[in-house]
C-alpha positions as CSV (number, residue, x, y, z in Angstrom):
1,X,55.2,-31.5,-11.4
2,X,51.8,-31.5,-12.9
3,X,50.2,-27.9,-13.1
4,X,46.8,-29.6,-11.3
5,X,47.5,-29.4,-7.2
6,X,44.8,-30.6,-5.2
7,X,44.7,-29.2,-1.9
8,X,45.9,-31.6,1.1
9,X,44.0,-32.0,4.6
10,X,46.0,-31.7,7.6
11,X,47.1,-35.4,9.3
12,X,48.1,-35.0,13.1
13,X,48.5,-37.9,15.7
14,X,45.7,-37.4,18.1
15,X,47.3,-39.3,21.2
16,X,51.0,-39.5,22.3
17,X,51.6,-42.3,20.8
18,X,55.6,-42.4,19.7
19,X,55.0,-45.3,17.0
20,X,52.2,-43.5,15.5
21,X,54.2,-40.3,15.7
22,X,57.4,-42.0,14.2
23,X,55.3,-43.8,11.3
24,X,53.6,-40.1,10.6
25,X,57.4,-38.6,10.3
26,X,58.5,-41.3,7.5
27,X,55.6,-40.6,5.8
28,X,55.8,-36.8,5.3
29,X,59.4,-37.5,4.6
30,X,58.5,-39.7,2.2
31,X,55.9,-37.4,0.7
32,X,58.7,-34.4,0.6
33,X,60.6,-36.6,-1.8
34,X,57.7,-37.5,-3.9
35,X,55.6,-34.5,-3.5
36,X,57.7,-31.4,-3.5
37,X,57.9,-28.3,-5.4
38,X,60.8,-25.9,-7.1
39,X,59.9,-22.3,-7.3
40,X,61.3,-22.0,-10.6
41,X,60.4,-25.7,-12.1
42,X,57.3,-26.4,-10.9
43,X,56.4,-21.9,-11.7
44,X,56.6,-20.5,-14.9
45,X,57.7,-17.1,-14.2
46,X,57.1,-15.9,-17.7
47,X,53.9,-17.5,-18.9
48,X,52.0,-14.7,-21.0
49,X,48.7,-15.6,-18.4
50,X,51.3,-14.9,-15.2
51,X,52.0,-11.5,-16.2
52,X,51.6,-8.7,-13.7
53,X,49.4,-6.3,-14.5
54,X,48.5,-3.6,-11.5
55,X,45.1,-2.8,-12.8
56,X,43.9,-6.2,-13.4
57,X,40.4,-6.1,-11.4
58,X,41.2,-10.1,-10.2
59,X,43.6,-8.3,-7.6
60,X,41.0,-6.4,-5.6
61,X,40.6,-7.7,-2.1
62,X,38.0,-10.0,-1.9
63,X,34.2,-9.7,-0.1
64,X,34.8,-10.9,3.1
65,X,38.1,-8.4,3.9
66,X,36.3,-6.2,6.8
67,X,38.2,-3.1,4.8
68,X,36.2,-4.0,1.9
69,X,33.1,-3.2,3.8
70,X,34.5,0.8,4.8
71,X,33.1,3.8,3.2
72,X,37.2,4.4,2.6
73,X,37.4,1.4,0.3
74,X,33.8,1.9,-1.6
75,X,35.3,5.6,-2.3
76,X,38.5,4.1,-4.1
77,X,38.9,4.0,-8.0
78,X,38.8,0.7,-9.3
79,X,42.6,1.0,-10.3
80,X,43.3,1.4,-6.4
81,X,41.5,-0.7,-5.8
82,X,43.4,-3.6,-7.3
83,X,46.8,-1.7,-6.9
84,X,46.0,-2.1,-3.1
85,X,45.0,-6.0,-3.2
86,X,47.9,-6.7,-4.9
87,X,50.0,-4.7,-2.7
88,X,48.7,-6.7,0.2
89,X,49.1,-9.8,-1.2
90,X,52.7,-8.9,-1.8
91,X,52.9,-7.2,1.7
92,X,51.4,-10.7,3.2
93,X,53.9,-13.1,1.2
94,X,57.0,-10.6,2.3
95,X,55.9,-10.6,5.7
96,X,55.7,-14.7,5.1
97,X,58.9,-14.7,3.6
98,X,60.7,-13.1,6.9
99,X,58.6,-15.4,9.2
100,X,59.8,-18.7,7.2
101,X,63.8,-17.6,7.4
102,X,63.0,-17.3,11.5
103,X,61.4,-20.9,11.0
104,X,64.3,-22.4,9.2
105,X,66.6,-20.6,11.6
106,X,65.0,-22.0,14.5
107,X,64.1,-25.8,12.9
108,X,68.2,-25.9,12.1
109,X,69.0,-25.2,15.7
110,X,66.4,-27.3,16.8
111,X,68.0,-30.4,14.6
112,X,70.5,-29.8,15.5
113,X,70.7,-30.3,19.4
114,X,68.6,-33.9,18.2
115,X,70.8,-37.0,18.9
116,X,71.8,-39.6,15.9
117,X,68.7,-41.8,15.1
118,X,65.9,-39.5,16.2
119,X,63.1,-39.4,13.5
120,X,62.5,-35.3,13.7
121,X,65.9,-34.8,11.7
122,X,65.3,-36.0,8.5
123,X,61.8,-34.1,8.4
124,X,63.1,-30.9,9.8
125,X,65.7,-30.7,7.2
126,X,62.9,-31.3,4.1
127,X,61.2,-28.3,5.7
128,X,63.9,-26.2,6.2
129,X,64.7,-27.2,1.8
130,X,61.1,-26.8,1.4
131,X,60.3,-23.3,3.4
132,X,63.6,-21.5,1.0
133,X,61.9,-22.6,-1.9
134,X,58.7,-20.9,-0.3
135,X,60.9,-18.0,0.1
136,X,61.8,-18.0,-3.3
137,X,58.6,-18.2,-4.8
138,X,57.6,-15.6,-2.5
139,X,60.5,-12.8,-3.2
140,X,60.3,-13.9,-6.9
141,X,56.1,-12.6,-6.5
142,X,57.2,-9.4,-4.8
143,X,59.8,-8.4,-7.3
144,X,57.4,-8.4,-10.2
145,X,54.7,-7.1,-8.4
146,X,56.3,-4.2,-8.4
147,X,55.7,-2.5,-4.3
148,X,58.8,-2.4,-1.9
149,X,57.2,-4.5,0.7
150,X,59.4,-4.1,4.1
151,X,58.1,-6.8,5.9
152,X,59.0,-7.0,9.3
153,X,59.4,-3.8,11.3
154,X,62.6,-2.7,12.6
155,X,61.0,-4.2,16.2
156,X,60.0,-7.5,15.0
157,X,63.5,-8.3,13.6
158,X,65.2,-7.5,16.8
159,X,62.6,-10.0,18.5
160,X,63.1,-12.5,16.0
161,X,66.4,-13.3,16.8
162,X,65.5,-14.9,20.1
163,X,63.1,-16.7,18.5
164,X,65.5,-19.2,16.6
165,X,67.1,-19.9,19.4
166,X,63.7,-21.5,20.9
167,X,64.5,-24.6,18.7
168,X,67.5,-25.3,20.8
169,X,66.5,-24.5,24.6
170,X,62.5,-25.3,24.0
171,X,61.4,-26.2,20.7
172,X,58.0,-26.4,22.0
173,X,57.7,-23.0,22.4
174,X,59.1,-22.4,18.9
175,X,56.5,-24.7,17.3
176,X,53.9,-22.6,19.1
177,X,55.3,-19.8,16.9
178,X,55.3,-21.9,14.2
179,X,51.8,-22.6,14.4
180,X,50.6,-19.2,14.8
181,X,53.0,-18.1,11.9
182,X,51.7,-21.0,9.5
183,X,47.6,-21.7,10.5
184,X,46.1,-18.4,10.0
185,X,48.1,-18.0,6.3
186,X,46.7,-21.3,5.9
187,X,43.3,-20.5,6.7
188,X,43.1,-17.4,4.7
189,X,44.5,-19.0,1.4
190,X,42.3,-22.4,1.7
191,X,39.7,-20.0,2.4
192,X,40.2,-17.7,-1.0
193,X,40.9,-21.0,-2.8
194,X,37.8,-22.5,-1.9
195,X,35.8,-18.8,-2.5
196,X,34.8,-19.6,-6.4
197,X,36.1,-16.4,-7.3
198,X,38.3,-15.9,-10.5
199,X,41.8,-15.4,-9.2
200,X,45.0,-14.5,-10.9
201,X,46.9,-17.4,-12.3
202,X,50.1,-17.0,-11.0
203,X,48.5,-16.2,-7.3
204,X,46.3,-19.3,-7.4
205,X,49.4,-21.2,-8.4
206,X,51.5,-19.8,-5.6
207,X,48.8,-20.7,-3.2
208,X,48.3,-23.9,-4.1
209,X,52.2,-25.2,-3.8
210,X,52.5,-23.1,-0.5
211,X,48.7,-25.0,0.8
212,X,50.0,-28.2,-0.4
213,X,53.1,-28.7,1.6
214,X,52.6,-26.1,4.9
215,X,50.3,-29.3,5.1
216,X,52.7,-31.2,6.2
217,X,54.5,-28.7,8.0
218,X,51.4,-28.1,10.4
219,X,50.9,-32.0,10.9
220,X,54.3,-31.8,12.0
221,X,54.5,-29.2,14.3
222,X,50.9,-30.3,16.0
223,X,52.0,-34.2,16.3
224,X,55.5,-32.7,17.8
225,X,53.8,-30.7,20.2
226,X,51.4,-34.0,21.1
227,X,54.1,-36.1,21.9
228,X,56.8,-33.9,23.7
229,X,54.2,-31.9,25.8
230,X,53.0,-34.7,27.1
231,X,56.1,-35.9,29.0
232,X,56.5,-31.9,30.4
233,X,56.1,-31.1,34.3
234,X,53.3,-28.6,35.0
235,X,56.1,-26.3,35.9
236,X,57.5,-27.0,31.9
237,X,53.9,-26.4,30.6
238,X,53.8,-22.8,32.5
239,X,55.3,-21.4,29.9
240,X,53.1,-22.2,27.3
241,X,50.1,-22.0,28.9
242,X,51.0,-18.1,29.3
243,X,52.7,-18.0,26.0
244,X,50.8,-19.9,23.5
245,X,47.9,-17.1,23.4
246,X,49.8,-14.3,23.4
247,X,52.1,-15.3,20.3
248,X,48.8,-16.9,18.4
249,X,47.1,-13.3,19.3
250,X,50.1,-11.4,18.1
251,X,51.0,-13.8,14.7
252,X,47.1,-13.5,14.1
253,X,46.6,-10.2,13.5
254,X,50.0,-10.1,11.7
255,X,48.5,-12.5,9.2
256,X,45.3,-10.8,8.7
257,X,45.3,-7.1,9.0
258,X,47.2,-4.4,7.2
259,X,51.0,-4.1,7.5
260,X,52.3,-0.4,8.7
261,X,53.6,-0.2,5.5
262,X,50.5,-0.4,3.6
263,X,48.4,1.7,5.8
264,X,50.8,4.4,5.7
265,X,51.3,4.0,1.6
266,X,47.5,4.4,0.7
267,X,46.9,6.7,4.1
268,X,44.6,4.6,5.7
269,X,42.9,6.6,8.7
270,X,43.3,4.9,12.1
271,X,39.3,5.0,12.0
272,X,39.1,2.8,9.2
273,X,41.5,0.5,11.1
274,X,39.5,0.4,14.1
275,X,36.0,-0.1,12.3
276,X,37.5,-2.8,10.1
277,X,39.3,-4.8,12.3
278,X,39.7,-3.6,15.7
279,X,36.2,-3.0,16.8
280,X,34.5,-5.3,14.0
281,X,33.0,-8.3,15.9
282,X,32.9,-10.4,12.3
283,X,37.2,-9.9,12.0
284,X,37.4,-11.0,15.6
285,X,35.6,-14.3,14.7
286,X,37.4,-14.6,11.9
287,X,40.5,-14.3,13.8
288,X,39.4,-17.0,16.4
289,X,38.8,-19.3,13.5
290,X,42.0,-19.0,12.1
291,X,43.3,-20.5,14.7
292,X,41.1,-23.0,15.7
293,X,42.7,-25.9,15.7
294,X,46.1,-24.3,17.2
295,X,43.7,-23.7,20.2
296,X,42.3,-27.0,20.5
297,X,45.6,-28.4,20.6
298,X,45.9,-26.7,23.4
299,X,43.2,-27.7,25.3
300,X,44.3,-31.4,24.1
301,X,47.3,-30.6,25.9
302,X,46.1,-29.6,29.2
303,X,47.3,-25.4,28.5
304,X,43.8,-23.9,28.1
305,X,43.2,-24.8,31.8
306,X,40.2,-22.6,34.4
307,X,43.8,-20.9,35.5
308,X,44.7,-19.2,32.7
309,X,41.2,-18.8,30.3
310,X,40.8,-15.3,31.5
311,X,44.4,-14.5,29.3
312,X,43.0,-16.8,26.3
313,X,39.9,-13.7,27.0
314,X,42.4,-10.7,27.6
315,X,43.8,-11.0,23.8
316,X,40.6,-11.7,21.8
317,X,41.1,-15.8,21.5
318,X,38.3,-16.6,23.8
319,X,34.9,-17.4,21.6
């Protein structure tokens, strides 16, 4: 694959269409076979310029991270200061890592209750080959960056294995957690790719493969919500309209703020926390804008309705 990946805009079908939503599925297929990645092939692993290096000052977090703004982060060396970015970035792509094997989990039991003919098989399989070669590039990052990230906690794993089995019972609830799992990631990295800043070669490069095909992954997921929500009962869209905020609320802040693991490693006081994310008025927009779209989908689909806004409110989605 060429080393130059531009960066893909999302395609969704707007109506509930079920040609347009069928001709949208052979075309990300087809762009799966043409357009995919390896993460060995298409990374190379030992390039001089994709060298780890733990004090390389293109790992510290960048501006717009609320930490960055703390008296606790000024007050850190410069060494610690990348050590920590690129321990976060490695905590972030572990955390992804565990997320994608619960997608591919749930998108094989989810293809697996499909009957012969329907459209959804072929693409859910080129995402599930696509997401382990995510998870490969991922865990391949992590072992040369050289921190233990845990990923999930001991909690989240034991609630992630009901999740899989959304796929089968009521995929649209799993491709709710899909979406929250996939659109902030993919607003924080188009958002650092887009910043101008000089970034690490191999990170840019990781970002750039994962962008270019969770593109097709999140047109996916929103034109399969379109179309199947659309033919639900108000009693079958209950469930989502409680659900959907809470799990984008929860993935959110998964995404974007510090895993137990790091604040515990570099002994982050719970004030710094609350000033740089909980309390900070600037994280919670950001927050809300990473998951924009996922929330008007949801008005699109009749969820966000006068009945339940006030829980859309409750958890900080409400702008």
């Amino acid at each position: 694959m060429s080393s130059s990946i531009e960066t893909p805009a999302h395609d969704d079908v707007a109506d509930a269409d079920r040609d347009k939503y069928t001709k949208l599925l052979a075309r990300l297929s087809g762009l799966s076979v043409t357009h995919h990645f390896d993460a060995y092939g298409d990374i190379d692993w030992d390039a001089a310029d994709f060298a780890i290096d733990r004090a390389d000052p293109r790992w510290e977090l960048p501006a717009y991270n609320p930490i960055t703004e703390t008296d606790w982060y000024r007050a850190l060396p410069a060494r610690t200061k990348a050590s920590f970015g690129l321990d976060s970035i490695a905590s972030a792509m572990k955390l992804g890592l565990e997320f994608e094997r619960v997608l591919k989990q749930g998108l094989l039991e989810f293809a697996g209750a499909l009957p012969n003919g329907a459209p959804e098989f072929r693409y859910a399989y080129h995402e599930v080959i696509e997401e382990a070669q995510h998870s490969l590039m991922f865990q391949e990052f992590v072992n040369r960056s050289g921190f233990d990230a845990a990923g999930l906690t001991p909690s989240d794993r034991f609630g992630a294995r009901f999740i899989k089995e959304l796929g089968r019972v009521f995929p649209p609830m799993l491709f709710i957690f899909v979406l929250g799992g996939e659109e902030p990631v993919d607003y924080l990295q188009r958002k650092v790719l887009r910043s101008g800043r000089e970034l690490h070669p191999l990170f840019e490069r990781v970002m750039r493969i994962h962008v270019t095909e969770e593109a097709r992954h999140v047109s996916f997921a929103n034109s399969y919500l379109r179309t199947s929500v659309a033919n639900l009962s108000w009693f079958g869209r209950l469930p989502l309209a409680v659900g959907a905020p809470i799990i984008l609320a929860v993935m959110a802040q998964k995404m974007m703020k510090p895993s137990p693991q790091l604040i515990k490693n570099y002994d982050i006081p719970r004030s710094v926390i609350l000033e740089a994310y909980d309390k900070n008025p600037t994280h919670r927009a950001e927050t809300i804008a990473s998951i924009r779209r996922v929330r008007r989908l949801c008005d699109d689909m009749g969820l966000v309705t006068p009945r339940y806004r006030w829980l859309w409110r409750r958890v900080g989605l409400d702008s």
